[in-house]
C-alpha positions in Angstrom: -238.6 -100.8 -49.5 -241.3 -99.0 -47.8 -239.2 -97.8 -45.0 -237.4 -96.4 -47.7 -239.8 -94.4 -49.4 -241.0 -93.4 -45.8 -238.2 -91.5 -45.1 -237.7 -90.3 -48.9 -241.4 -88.3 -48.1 -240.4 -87.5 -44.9 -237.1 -85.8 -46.6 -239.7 -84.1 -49.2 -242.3 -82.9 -46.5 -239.3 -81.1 -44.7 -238.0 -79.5 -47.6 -241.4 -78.2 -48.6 -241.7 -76.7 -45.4 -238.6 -75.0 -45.2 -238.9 -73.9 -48.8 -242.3 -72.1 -47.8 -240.7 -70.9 -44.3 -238.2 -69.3 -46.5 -240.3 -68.0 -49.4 -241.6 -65.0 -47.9 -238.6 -63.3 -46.7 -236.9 -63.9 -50.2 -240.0 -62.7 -52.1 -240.0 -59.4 -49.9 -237.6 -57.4 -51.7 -239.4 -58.7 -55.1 -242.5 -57.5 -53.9 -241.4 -53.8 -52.8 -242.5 -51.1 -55.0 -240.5 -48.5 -56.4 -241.8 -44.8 -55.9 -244.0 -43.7 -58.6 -241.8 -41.2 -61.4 -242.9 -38.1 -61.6 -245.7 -38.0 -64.4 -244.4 -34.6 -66.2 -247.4 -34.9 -69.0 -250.4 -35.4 -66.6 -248.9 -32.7 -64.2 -248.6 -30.4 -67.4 -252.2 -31.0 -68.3 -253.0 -30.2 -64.6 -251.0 -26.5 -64.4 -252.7 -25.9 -67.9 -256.2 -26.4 -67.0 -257.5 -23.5 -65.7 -259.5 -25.3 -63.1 -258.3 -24.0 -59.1 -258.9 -27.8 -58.1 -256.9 -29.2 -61.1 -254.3 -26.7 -60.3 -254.2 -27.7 -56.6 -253.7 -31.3 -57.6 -250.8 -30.0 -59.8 -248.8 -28.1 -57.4 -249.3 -31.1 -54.9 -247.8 -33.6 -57.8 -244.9 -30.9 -58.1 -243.9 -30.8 -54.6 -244.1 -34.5 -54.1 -242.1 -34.7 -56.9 -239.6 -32.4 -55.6 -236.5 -31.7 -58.0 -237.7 -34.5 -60.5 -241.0 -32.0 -61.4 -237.9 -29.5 -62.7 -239.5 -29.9 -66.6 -242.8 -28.2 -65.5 -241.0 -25.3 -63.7 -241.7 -23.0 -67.2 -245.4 -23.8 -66.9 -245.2 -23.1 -62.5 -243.6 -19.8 -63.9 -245.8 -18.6 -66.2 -249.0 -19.2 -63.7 -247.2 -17.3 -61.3 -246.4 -14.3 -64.1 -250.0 -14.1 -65.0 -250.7 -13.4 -61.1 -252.9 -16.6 -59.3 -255.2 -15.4 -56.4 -253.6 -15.5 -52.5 -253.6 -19.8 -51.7 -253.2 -20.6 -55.6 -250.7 -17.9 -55.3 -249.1 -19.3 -52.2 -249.3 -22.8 -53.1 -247.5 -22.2 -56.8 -244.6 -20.8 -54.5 -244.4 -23.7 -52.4 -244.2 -25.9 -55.3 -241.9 -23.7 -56.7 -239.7 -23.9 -53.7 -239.8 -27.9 -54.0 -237.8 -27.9 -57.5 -235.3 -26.1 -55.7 -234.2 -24.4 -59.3 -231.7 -21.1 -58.5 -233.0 -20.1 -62.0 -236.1 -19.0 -61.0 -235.2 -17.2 -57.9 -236.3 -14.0 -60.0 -239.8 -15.4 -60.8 -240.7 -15.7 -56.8 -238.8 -12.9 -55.9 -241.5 -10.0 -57.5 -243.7 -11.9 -54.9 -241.9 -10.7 -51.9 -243.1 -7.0 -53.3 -247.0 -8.6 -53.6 -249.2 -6.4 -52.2 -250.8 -9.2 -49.5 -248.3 -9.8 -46.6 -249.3 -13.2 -46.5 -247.5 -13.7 -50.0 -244.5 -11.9 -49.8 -243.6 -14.1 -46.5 -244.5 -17.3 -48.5 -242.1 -15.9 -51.3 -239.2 -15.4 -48.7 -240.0 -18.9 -47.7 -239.7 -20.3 -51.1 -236.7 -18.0 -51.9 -235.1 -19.6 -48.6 -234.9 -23.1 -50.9 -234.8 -21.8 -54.1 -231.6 -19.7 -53.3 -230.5 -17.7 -56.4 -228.9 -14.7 -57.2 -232.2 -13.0 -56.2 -232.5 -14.6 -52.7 -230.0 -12.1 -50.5 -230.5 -9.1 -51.9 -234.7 -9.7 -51.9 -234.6 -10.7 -48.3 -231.9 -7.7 -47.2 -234.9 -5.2 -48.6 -237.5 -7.2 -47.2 -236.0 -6.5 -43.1 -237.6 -3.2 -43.8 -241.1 -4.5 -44.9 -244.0 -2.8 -43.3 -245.4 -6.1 -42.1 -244.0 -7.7 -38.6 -243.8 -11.3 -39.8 -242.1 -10.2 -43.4 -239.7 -8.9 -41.5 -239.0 -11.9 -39.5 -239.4 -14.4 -42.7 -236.4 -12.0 -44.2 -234.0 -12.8 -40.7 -234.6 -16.0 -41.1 -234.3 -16.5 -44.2 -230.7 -14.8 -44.4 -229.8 -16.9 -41.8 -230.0 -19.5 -43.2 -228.9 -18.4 -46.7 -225.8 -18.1 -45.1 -225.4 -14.5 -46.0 -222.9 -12.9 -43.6 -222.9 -9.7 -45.8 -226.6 -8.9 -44.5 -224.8 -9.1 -41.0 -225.4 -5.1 -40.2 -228.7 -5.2 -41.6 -229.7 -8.2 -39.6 -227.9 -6.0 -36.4 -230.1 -2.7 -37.0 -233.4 -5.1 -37.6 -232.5 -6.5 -34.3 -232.7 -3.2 -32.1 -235.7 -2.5 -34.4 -237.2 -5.6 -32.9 -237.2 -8.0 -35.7 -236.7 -10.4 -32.9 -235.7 -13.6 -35.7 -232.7 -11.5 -36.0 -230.9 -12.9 -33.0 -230.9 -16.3 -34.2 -229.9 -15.0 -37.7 -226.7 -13.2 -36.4 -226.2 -16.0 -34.2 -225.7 -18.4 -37.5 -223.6 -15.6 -39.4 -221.0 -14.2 -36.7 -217.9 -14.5 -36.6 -214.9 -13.8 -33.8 -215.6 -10.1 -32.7 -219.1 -10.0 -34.6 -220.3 -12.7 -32.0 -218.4 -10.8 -29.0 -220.4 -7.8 -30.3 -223.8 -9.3 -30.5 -223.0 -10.6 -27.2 -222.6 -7.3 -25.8 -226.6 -6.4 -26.5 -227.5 -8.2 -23.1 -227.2 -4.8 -21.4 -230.0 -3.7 -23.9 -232.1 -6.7 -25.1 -233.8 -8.6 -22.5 -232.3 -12.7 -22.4 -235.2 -14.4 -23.5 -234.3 -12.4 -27.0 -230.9 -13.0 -27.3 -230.7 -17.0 -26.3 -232.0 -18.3 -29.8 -228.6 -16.3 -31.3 -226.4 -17.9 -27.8 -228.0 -21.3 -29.1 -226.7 -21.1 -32.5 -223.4 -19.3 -31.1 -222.8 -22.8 -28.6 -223.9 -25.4 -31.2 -221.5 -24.2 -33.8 -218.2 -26.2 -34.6 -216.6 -23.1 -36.3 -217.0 -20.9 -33.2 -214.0 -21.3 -31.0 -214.7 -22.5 -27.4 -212.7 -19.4 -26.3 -215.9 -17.5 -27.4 -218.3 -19.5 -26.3 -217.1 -19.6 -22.7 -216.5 -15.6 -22.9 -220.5 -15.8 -23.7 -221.1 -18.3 -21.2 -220.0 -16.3 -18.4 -221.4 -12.9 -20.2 -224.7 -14.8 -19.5 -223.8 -15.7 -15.9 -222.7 -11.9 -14.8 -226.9 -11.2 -15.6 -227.4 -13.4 -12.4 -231.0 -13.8 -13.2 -233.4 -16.5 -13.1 -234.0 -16.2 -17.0 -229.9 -16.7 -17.1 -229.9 -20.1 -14.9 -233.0 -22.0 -17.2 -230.8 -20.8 -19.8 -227.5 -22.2 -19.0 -228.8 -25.7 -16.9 -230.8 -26.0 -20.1 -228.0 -25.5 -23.0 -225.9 -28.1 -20.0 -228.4 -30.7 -20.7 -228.2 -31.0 -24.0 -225.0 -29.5 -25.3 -222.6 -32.2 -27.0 -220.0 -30.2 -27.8 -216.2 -29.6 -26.5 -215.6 -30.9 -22.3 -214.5 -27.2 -21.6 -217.2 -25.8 -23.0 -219.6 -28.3 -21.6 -218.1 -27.6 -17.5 -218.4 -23.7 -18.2 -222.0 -24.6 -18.8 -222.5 -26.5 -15.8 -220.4 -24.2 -13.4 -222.5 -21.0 -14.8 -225.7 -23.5 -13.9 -224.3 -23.8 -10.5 -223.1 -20.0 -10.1 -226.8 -18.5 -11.0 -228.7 -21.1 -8.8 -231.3 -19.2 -7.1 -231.3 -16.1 -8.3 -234.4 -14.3 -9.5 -235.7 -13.6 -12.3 -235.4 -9.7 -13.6 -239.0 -9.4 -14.6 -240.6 -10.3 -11.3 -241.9 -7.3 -9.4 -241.0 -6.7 -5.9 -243.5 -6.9 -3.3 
């Protein structure tokens, strides 16, 4: 009998201890907390206040609440129509941006034609995610803006809007300097457009025209036809600047064989050679 109810608390002992080996794992996913929803009424009473701390904690609510904050995009608008001074001002557009609500592309597009630089390039910026009907057509005007780094905000921008219409805009910014151009027509050519762009090497130096190569290479709609014709445009320079550039896009590139070897034999072609800006002795 005892030997009996020996082994019956062995038998319990065991199970015990398997049971709280085991409890842990299977309370895990009990115990893992959703993300907290996005409080639309104590956000509200935040934009509403008045107060540029209140505010700040607002926007911040907003943006970690990214499309969810959507029903306090009326109230974001209306700060931003009553005019909010330069990092209120900034940080309304980034929240702004967050919702990611085409409807209010006009709202934050008047702020790319603020009077502080610093707003109109956080506009583009938010316009970038917003996207809209206002988006393109604000950016196009804004490659003529008087400040440098609007200018580039606007390249950028339209490249990656996808707007391929802004191509001869974003061509003329580019031998105006807007050097974020290159990597804008890069992402928008197509066939001859990229051949053309390609042709600028006789008048831009490389180190400005390899961010549009690099989008050129990395795209799968490009055919490898035209990325080899750049390929070996880049290794007639014969320059030092042009062998970093191809052993580099070698390295990494993960694309099509052919495309891959013309890489490598261009590498092996421009070994050596030296680099166009160094000065003779």
């Amino acid at each position: 009998m005892s030997r009996s109810v020996g082994n019956s608390g062995l038998m319990w002992v065991a199970g015990l201890a398997l049971a709280l080996a085991s409890s842990p794992a299977e309370a895990a996913p009990r115990s893992r907390s959703k993300p907290p929803k996005f409080d639309a009424k104590a956000t509200a009473q935040l934009l509403t206040s008045g107060d540029p701390a209140r505010l700040r904690e607002g926007f911040a609510a907003v943006r970690a609440g990214g499309k969810d904050a959507a029903p306090v995009l009326p109230l974001l608008v209306r700060l931003l129509d009553r005019g909010l001074s330069r990092e209120l001002a900034k940080e309304a557009l980034g929240a702004t941006a967050e919702i990611g609500e085409p409807s209010s592309s006009g709202d934050v597009a008047r702020y790319a034609k603020h009077r502080d630089a610093e707003i109109r390039r956080a506009a583009l910026g938010a316009l970038t995610k917003v996207r809209g009907s206002a988006a393109v057509p604000t950016m196009r005007g804004a490659l003529s803006d008087a400040d440098a780094r609007v200018r580039g905000a606007a390249a950028s921008g339209l490249g990656a809007l996808g707007a391929h219409e802004a191509l001869p805009e974003l061509t003329l910014a580019l031998s105006r300097k807007v050097l974020e151009a290159a990597a804008a027509i890069g992402q928008l050519c197509r066939g001859d457009e990229c051949e053309a762009f390609a042709r600028q090497t006789t008048k831009l130096p490389l180190d400005v025209m390899t961010s549009g190569f690099q989008q050129i290479l990395s795209r799968a709609d490009v055919s490898d036809d035209q990325k080899v014709k750049i390929i070996e445009r880049v290794r007639d320079l014969a320059t030092g600047e042009a062998h970093r550039f191809l052993k580099g896009q070698a390295e990494g590139f993960s694309g099509s064989d052919r495309v891959k070897t013309a890489l490598e034999q261009a590498a092996r072609a421009t070994a050596g050679a030296v680099d166009s800006k160094k000065e003779a002795p």
